[in-house]
C-alpha positions in Angstrom: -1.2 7.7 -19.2 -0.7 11.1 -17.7 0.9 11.5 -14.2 -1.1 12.1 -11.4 -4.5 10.8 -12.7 -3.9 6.8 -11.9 -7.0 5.8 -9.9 -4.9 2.6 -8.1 -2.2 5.3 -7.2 -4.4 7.3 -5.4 -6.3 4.0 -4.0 -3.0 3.3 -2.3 -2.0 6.3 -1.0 -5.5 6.9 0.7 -4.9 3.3 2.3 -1.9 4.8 3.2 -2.4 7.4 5.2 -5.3 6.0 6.8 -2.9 3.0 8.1 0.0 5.2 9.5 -2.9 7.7 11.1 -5.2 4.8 12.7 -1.9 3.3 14.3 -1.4 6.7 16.0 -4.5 7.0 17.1 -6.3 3.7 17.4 -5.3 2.0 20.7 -2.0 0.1 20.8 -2.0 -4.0 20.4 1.5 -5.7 21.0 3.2 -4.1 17.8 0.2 -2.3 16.0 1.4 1.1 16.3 4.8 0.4 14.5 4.3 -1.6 11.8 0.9 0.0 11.0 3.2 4.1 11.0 5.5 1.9 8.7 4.1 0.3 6.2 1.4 3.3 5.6 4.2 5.7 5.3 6.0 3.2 2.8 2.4 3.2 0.8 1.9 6.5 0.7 5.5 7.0 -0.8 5.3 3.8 -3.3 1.9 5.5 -4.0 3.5 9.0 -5.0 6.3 7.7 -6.4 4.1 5.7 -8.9 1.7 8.8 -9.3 4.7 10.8 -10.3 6.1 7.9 -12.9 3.7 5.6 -14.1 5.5 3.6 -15.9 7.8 2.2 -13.4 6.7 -1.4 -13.0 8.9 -2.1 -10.1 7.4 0.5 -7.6 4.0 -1.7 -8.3 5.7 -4.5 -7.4 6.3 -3.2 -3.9 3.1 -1.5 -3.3 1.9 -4.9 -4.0 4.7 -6.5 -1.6 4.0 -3.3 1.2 -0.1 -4.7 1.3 0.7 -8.1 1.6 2.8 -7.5 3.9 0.4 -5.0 5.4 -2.0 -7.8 5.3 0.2 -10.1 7.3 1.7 -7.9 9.9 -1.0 -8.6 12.8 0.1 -11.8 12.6 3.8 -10.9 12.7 3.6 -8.0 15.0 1.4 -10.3 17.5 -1.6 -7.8 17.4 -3.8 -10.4 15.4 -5.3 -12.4 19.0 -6.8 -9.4 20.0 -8.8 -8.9 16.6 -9.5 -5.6 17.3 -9.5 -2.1 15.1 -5.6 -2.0 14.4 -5.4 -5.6 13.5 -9.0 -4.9 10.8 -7.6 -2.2 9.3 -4.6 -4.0 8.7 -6.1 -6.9 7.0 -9.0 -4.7 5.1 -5.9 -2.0 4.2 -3.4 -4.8 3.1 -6.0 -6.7 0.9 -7.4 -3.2 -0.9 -3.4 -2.0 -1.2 -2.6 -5.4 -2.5 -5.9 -5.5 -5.2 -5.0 -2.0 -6.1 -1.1 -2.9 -7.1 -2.4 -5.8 -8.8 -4.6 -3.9 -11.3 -2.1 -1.5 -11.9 0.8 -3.3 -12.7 -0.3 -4.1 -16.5 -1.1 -0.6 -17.3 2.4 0.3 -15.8 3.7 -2.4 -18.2 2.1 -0.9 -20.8 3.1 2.6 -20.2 6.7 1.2 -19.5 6.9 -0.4 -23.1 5.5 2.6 -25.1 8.3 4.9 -23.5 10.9 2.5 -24.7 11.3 3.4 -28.6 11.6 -0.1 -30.6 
């Protein structure tokens, strides 16, 4: 697989940007505004970095453990009560991140294993 052309990648770093943006700009709820800047910044640069080397199989194990964790925050950063647009686009965000490292992490295998000569 060529670099820069990894569907999941770009998946990730869309969900990304849209986080760390829409906890900017969406109205603030207990600790929204920080974890949500966070966590999409970390996306977007697991994102790249797996975009630049795909076959790093590590790097899709922490996008996968950034959008869990993405899905999770509202309730750790006390913004889940108020179920409003910050703690939504946490859960929708975390789940698609997470489902997005998950279907990429075989194809990393498999580009990982075919750059190791035998």
């Amino acid at each position: 697989m060529r670099k820069w052309t990894r569907w999941e990648d770009w998946v990730a770093v869309g969900v990304g940007a849209v986080v760390a943006l829409s906890g900017i700009f969406l109205e603030r709820e207990g600790a929204s505004m920080v974890w949500m800047l966070v966590l999409g910044v970390l996306l977007v640069a697991s994102g790249l970095v797996n975009l630049a080397m795909p076959g790093l199989v590590a790097t899709e194990y922490v996008q996968l453990g950034l959008g869990v964790l993405l899905f999770i925050a509202p309730w750790i950063g006390g913004y889940a009560s108020e179920m409003g647009t910050t703690a939504w686009i946490s859960w929708i965000g975390g789940a698609v991140a997470a489902i997005v490292a998950a279907l990429a992490i075989r194809p990393a295998m498999h580009m990982h294993d075919q750059a190791i000569p035998h």
